[in-house]
Residue, then its C-alpha position, 0 to 999 in steps of 0.5 A: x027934312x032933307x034927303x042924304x047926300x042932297x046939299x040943300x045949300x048947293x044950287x038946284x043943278x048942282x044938287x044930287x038926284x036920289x038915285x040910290x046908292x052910288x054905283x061902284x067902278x067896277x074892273x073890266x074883264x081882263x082880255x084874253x091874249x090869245x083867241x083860241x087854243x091853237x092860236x095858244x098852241x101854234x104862237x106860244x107853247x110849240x115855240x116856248x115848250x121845246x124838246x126832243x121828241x122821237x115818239x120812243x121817250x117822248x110823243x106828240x101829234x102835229x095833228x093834236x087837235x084830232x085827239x080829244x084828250x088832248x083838246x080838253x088839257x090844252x084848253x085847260x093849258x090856255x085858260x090856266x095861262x091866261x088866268x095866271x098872266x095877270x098875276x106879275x109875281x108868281x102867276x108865270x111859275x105856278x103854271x109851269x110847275x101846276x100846269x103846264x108840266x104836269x099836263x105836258x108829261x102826260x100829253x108827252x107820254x110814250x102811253x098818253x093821249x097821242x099813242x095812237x099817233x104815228x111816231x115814225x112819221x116826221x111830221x111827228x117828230x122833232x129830234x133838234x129841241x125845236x117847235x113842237x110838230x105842228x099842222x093847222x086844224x081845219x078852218x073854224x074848228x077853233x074860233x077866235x072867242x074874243x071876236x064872239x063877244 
């Protein structure tokens, strides 16, 4: 009696080990694209979401990382972002209509998160539709996360 997948006719070195089952290629874990979320902020959504804010109809906070609200959706905005790039049909439109213009009309909102935030200041305001106001955060607050695996 033989064992399964033993060719009891293949010479010894070539004859399989009973090793259980044989293992499946596994995919690998895509890669995140980028390491933080004000790596996301400052590179991609400052510059791809542009638009008029004079802290009347719209509102933002250079300082965005100071508000915990808006931590918490902006990392939500990233990671959607990133989970839906790697689907090359509709992955891009889903998270701007599902993602990322609900949660920037209510980050945007004269009554969101950033209402405490100085609107007469200019460092919070854009009136030319260009990046979003943006200051860095202090050094370590956001972590590159692929560097930590």
């Amino acid at each position: 009696m033989t064992d399964w997948g033993v060719d009891e006719f293949a010479p010894p070195d070539l004859q399989a080990e009973d090793s259980g089952p044989a293992e499946q290629d596994t995919p690998a874990e895509p890669t995140l694209y980028f390491g933080s979320v004000d790596e996301f902020v400052r590179e991609y959504l400052r510059n791809a979401y542009r638009r008029r804010i004079d802290g009347k109809h719209r509102v933002w906070a250079a300082r965005w990382w100071e508000y915990d609200e808006a931590v918490i959706r902006l990392e939500a905005l990233w990671r959607s972002w990133e989970h839906l790039r790697q689907d090359p049909s509709t992955g891009m439109s889903v998270w701007w209509r599902d993602h990322a213009d609900h949660h920037m009309s209510v980050l945007m909102d004269p009554q969101g998160p950033f209402y405490a935030a100085e609107a007469a200041s200019r460092e919070n305001q854009e009136v030319k539709g260009g990046p979003l106001p943006y200051e860095a955060p202090p050094p370590g607050l956001f972590p590159d996360v692929r560097s930590s695996s």
